[in-house]
Each structure stands twice: as C-alpha cells, then as structure tokens.
C-alpha positions as CSV (number, residue, x, y, z in Angstrom):
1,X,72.2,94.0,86.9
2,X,75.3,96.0,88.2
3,X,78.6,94.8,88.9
4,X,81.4,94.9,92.1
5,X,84.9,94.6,90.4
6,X,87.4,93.9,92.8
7,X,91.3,92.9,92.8
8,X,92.9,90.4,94.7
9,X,96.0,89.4,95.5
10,X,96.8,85.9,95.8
11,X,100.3,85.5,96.3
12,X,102.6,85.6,99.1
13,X,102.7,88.7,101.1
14,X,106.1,87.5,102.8
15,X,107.8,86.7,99.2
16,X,106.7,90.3,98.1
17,X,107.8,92.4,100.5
18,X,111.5,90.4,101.0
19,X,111.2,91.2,97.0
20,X,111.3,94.7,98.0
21,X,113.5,94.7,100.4
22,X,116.2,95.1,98.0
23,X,116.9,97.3,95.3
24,X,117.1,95.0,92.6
25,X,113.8,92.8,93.7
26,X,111.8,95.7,93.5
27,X,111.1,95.1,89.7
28,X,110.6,91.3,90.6
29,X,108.0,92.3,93.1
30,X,106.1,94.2,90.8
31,X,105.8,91.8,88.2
32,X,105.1,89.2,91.0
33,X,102.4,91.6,92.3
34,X,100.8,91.4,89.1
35,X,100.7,88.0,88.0
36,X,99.5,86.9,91.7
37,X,96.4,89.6,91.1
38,X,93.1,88.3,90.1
39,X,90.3,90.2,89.1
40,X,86.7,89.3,90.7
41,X,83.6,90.4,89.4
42,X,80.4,89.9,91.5
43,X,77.0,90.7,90.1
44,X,74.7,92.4,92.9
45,X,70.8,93.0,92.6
46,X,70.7,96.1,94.8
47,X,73.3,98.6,94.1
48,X,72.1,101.4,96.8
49,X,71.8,98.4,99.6
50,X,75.4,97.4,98.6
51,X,76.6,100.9,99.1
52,X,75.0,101.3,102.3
53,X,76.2,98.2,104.1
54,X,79.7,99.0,102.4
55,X,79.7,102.5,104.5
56,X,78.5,101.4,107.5
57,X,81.5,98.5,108.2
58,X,78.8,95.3,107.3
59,X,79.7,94.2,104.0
60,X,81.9,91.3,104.0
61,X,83.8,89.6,100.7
C-alpha cells in the first residue's frame, strides 16, 4: 500500500511572521516553524487515481 507524506504547520501564522519581522526573531521563527510542524502520513489504495485527482484541482486534505 503506498503512502502520501505531507507537512503541516500548526502554529500561528501571525506569531511567525511578526517573528520575522525583525532581525533577531528570525532564528526564533525558525525554530518556532519547526516545532509547530507535524508530519502526516496517509496510506492510499490507488496511487495513479491519487495523482490524477491531485493534477486536476480535486483532491482535498
């Protein structure tokens, strides 16, 4: 059975980017990016049908 490994992240958009905003909260945001990203894996019984869907706009997470 094949896999879809996707990231997401699940922190706050507004708290990263004021983090990058400034010089010095650039290094913050990055580790903050990090620890808020999860990793998903979703098993899928037709790769080829995945793909297609995925290309034409209809797939939906």
């Amino acid at each position: 059975m094949a896999k879809i490994v996707r990231h997401e992240f699940m922190g706050s958009a507004i708290i990263f980017y004021l983090l990058c905003l400034s010089v010095i909260g650039i290094p913050a945001a990055v580790l903050y990016m990090l620890a808020g990203t999860v990793t998903v894996e979703e098993d899928i019984e037709d790769p080829t049908e995945f793909l297609r869907q995925y290309k034409a706009g209809r797939y939906r997470s």
